[in-house]
N, C-alpha and C positions, 0 to 999 in steps of 0.2 A: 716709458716705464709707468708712468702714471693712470695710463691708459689700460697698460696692460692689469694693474692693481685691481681697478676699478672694474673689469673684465672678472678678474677671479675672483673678484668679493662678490659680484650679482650670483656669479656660478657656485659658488659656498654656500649662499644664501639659500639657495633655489635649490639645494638637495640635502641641506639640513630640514628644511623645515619643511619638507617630501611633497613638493610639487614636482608636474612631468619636466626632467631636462632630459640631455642627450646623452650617448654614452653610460657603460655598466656601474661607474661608482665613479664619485667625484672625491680625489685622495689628496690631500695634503701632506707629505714627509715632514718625519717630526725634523723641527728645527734647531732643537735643543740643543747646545754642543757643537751648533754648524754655525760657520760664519757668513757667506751667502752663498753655500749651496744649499739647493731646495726643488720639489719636485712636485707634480702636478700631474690629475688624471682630466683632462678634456673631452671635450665632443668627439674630435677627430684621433683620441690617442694619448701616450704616455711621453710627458715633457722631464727633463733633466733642464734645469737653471741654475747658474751662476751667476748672485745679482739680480744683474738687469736684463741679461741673457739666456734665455729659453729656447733650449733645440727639441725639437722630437726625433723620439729613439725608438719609438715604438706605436705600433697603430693599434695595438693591447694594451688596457692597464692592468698593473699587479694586482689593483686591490687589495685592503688590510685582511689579509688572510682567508681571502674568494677567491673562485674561479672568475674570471674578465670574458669578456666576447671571445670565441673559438675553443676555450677552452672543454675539454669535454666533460660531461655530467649525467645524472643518474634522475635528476627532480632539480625542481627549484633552486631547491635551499643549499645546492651544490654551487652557486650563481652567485655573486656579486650581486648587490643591491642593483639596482636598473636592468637587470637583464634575467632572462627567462629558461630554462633547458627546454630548447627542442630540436627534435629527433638527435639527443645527445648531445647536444654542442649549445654552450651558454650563449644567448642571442640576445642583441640588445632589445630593448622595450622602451626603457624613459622610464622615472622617479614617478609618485602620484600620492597623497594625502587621500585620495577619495577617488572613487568608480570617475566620476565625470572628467577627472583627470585623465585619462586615458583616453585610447583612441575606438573606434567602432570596434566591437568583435572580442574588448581586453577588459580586464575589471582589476583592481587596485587588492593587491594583497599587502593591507594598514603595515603590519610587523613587518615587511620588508620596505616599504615605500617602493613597490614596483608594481608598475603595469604588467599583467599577466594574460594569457588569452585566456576566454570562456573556452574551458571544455564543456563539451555536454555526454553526456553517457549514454552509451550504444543502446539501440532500444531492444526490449526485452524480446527474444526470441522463444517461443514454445514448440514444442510435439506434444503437450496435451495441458487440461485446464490446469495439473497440479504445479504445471512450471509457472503459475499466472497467480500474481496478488491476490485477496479477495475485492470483490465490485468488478473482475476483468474475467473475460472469459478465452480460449485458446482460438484462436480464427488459423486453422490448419492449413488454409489458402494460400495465405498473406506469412504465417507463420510468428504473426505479430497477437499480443495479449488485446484486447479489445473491449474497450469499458459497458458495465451493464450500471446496477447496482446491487448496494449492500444491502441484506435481508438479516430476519433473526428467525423468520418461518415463511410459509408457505404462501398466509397472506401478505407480508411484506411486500412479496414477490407479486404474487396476483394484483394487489393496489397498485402496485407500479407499472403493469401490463403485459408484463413475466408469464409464465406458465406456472414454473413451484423454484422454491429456494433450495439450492443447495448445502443445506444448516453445517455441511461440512464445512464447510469455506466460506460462508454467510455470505453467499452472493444470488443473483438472480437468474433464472438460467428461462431459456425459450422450449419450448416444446411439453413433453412429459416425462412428468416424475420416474426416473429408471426403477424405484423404487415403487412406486403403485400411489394412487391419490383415494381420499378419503371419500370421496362425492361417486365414484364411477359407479353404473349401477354392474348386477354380478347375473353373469350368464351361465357358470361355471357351476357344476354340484359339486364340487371340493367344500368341507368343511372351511367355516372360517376359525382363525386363531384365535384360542383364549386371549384376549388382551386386558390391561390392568383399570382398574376404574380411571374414570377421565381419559378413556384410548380407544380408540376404535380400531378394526382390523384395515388394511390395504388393498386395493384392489386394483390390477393392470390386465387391459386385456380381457375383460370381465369375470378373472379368476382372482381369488382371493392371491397375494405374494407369502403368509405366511407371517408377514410383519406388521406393526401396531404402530400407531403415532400418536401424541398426543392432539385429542380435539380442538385445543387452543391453537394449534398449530396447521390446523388443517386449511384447505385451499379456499372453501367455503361449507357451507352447513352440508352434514351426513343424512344419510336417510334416517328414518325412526327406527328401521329394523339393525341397522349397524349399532345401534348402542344397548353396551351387552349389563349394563349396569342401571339398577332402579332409579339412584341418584342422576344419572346421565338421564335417563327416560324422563324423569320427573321436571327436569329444567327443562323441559321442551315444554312445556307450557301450550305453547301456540298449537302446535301439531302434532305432537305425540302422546299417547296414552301407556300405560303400564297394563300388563296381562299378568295374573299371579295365578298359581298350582296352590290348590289346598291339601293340607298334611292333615292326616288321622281326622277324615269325614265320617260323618255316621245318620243316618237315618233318624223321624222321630221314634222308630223303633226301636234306636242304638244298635240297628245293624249299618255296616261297612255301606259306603256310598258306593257305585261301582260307574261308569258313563254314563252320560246321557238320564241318570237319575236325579230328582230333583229337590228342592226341601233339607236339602243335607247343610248339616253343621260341621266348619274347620275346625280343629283346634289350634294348628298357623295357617299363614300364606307363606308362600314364595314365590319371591320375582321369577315370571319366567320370561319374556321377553317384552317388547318394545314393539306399539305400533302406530301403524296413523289414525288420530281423531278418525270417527266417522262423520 
């Protein structure tokens, strides 16, 4: 008997204070009002004692109000302390204070005191980039997301060895812009689009697309003739010059200037394009 005490007091010990033991919950029946009966959840099962005398009646324990080993379940928390749901059915694992408690493969959920298996989550599956994080791009092959990086423009992307950024999804994408890049030169006699100052127009295919970007945002520096703006012209410094149209010219004779006349006085300028230093 003494032996056996000494037994259940290391095992009381050992799952109160949520180190790994054996078995889904370690139960003590209240005592209160019994004289010596008394009952006991083990390694191996559910004990009924009288005294000195301990039978097992059961290779399940009850648990204070959990499910035990076999019992069936929905998640964890359907489970008895020490024991885990899986594939429906509460499994044993062992008690644990902390991860290293536990065995390869389990990690320690503290609020239960139970060793739990790592899940990991199924990897992300696409049919196109918009099923993918940003920084990940759609590998249609593999069917798996595929890491690039994160951008906020075009140069982000080009710095990093990219083609242009995807500003949709602020990511980095390989090849060319579906939308048209700022730098391309233009083959095409299609007008280009008004665009707003600090923007230049787009160009794929050496045809203008119609759409504007901001210059800050461009892949690398435009030509001097894509900037449709004085103030754009002017910050080019290096390599571009301003061309301006004279308003209400007039002769020293105070007649009207007409081409190719010379000596004529403006009354304004205006910007009319952008080009390169000579």
């Amino acid at each position: 008997m003494t032996q056996l005490f000494k037994s259940l007091s290391v095992m009381f010990a050992v799952a109160t204070a949520g180190t790994l033991a054996a078995g889904c919950d370690l139960y003590f029946g209240d005592k209160s009002g019994q004289s010596d009966s008394w009952n006991y959840c083990g390694s191996d099962g559910y004990y009924q004692c009288n005294g000195d005398s301990c039978e097992l009646v059961s290779s399940t324990c009850p648990g204070p109000g959990s499910a035990t080993t076999g019992s069936e379940c929905t998640s964890n928390t359907d489970c008895a302390a020490g024991c885990f749901c899986g594939s429906g059915t509460c499994t044993e694992s062992g008690f644990c204070s902390q991860d290293s408690d536990c065995g390869t493969g389990y990690t320690c959920d503290v609020a239960r005191s139970t060793c739990e298996p790592i899940t990991t989550p199924p990897p992300v599956s696409c049919g196109s980039n918009a099923d993918c994080s940003t920084g990940t791009v759609c590998n249609t092959t593999t069917g798996a997301c595929d890491a690039t990086c994160t951008c906020a423009d075009d140069t982000d992307a080009t710095d990093a060895g990219y083609g242009y950024c995807d500003e949709t999804r602020g990511t980095c994408m390989t090849g060319v812009d579906p939308a048209g890049t700022c730098t391309a030169a233009v083959t095409c006699t299609t007008a280009a689009p008004a665009c707003a100052d600090n923007q230049v127009p787009l160009v794929l295919a050496g045809c203008y697309t119609g759409e504007c970007r901001a210059i800050a945002s461009c892949e690398g520096p435009t030509t001097c003739s894509a900037l449709q703006h004085e103030d754009d012209c002017v910050a080019r410094t290096g390599d571009c010059a301003p061309s301006y149209t004279g308003l209400d010219c007039t002769k020293k004779d105070g007649t009207a200037c007409h081409a190719g006349d010379t000596g004529c006085t403006c009354a304004t300028f205006k910007f009319a394009s952008c080009g390169t230093k000579d």
